[in-house]
C-alpha positions in Angstrom: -53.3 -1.9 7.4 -50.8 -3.1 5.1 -47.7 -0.7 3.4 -46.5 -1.3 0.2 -43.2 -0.4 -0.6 -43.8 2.3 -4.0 -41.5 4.0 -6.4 -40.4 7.0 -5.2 -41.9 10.5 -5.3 -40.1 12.6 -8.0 -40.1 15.3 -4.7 -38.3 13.2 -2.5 -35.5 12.0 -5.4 -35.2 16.1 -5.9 -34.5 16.1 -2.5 -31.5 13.6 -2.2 -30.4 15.1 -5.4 -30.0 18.6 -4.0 -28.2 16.9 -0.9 -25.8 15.3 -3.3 -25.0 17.8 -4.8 -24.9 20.4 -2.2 -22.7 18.8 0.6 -19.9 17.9 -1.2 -19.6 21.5 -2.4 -19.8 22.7 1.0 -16.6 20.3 1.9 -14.3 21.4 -0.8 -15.0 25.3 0.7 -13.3 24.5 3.8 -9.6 25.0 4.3 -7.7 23.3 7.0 -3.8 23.8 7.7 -2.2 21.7 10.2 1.6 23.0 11.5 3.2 21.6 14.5 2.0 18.3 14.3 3.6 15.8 17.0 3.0 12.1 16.9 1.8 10.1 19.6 2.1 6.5 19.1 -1.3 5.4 20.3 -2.4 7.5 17.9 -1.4 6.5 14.6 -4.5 5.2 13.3 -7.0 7.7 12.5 -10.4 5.5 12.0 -12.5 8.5 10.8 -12.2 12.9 10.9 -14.6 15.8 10.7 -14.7 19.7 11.3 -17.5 20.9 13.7 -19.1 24.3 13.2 -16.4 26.1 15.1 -13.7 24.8 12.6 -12.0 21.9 15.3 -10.8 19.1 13.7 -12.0 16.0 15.5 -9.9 12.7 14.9 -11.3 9.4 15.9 -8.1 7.2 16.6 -6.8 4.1 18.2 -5.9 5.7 21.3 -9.0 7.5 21.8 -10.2 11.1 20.8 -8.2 13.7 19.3 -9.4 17.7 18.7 -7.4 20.3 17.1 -8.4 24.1 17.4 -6.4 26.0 14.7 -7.6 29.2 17.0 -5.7 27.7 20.3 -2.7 26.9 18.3 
């Protein structure tokens, strides 16, 4: 059996619209303070960031991994 490749289904482009649209609004809800910040010098370089479920900050850096828990101060 052979697949051709087809337009799209108008369900699936509703689809990717509604996750374009939704995700981004879900980002700008979420507040994030950092205080007490110290610098480390391997880790000065931050290659990419996200907040989990539990509201940690995770940091991809240079030097390796990097959490922050608001909660644990």
């Amino acid at each position: 059996m052979i697949m051709t490749c087809s337009t799209p289904r108008p369900a699936f482009l509703l689809v990717c619209l509604l996750l374009s649209v939704v995700s981004p609004i879900r980002s700008w809800t979420q507040e994030i303070r950092l205080s007490d910040w110290t610098t480390i010098s391997s880790l000065y370089t931050v290659n990419a960031i996200d907040v989990d479920s539990s509201g940690r900050v995770w940091a991809a850096t240079t030097g390796g991994v990097v959490t922050y828990d608001e909660g644990s101060g």
